[in-house]
Wavefront OBJ file of the C-alpha trace (Angstrom):
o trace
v -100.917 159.287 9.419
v -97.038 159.202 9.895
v -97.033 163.260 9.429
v -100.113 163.678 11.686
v -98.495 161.672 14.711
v -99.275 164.180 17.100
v -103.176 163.652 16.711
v -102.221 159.779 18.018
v -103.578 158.585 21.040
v -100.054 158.334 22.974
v -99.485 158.365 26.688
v -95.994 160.406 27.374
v -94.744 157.594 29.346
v -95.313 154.735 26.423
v -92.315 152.228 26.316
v -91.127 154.026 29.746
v -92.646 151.883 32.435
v -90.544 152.442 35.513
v -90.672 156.081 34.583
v -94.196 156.048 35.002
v -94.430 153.891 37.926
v -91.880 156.327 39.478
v -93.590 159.346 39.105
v -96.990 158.110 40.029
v -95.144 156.932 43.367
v -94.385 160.421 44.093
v -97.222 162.636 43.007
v -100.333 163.163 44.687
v -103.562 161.872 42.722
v -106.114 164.408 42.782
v -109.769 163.557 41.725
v -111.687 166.464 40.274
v -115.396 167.301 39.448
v -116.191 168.352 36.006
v -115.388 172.204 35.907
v -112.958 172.650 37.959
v -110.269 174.756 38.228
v -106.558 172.986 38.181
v -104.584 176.390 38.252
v -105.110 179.819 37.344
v -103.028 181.852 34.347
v -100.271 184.197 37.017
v -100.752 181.076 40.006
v -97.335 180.072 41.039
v -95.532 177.117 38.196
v -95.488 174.995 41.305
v -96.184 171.310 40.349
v -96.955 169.299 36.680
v -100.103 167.302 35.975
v -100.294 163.899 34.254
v -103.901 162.968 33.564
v -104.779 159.770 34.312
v -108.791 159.779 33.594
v -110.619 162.328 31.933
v -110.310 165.715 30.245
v -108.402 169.026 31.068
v -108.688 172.054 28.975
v -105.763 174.743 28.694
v -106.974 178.139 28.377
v -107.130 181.813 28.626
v -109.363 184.957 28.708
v -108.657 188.020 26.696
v -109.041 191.755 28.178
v -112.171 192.116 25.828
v -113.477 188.560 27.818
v -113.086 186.340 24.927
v -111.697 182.588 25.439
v -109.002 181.254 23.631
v -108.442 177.468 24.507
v -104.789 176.307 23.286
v -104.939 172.634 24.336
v -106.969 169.732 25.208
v -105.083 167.265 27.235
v -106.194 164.167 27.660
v -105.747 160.517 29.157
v -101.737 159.726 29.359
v -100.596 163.364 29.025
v -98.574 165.755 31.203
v -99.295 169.419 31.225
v -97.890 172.609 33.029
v -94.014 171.219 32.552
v -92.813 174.658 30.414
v -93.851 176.599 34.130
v -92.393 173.992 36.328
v -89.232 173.365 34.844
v -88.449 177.346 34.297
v -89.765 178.754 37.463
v -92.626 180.640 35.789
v -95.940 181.705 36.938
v -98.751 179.989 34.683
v -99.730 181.132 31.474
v -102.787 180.100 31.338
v -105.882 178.308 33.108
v -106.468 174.910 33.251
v -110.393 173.285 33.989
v -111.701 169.745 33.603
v -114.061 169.127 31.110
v -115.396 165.721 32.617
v -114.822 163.998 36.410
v -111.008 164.076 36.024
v -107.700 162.285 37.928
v -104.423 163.509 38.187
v -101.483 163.421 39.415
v -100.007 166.058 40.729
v -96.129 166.560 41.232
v -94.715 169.122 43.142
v -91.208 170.682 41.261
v -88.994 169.771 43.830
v -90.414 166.347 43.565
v -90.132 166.887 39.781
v -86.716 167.707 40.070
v -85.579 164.935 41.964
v -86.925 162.611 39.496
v -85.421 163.975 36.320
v -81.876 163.772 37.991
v -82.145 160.067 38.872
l 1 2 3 4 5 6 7 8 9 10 11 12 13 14 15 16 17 18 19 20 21 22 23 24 25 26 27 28 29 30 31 32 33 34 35 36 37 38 39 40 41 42 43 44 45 46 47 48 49 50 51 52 53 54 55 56 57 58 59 60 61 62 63 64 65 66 67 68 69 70 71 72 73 74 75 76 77 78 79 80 81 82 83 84 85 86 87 88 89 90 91 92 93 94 95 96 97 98 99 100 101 102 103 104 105 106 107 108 109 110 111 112 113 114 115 116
């Protein structure tokens, strides 16, 4: 399982408590209904997600219509961080799968915490 570690159940703040506490302090926890949309692919890079309950699905829509879905994040894992951190408009969609939380945390916020 060693070479497979990135199947692992793993939340992105294991072994980094006051990390974690510190960046739930200063998001904004957002509960969600199953299918709905988190962001849009070309909606401003304006905030990172770590999901606290549920499921979030990372996707996007060809020109001929056809859906292409690149990750499933899940339970203890951050998402939209590549936007965020280099000013980028999204890439791609993002939806809940299931009644989701998450916290939301706007880049300036995001910003502030990385250079403590």
């Amino acid at each position: 399982m060693e070479n497979l570690w990135y199947l692992q159940d793993r939340d992105f703040f294991a072994g980094l408590e006051e990390q974690r506490q510190r960046f739930l302090q200063r998001a904004i926890l957002k509960t969600l209904p199953k299918n709905d949309i988190v962001f849009f692919e070309g909606d401003t890079g304006d905030s990172c997600f770590y999901v606290a309950s549920g499921l979030v699905r990372i996707f996007s829509i060809t020109d001929s219509g056809k859906e292409s879905i690149f990750f499933l994040r899940r339970p203890g894992e951050l998402f939209g961080l590549s936007e965020v951190l280099n000013a980028f408009p999204r890439r791609a969609n993002a939806q809940t799968l299931m009644p989701t939380e998450l916290y939301a945390m706007p880049s300036v916020e995001f910003d502030s915490l990385l250079a403590e």
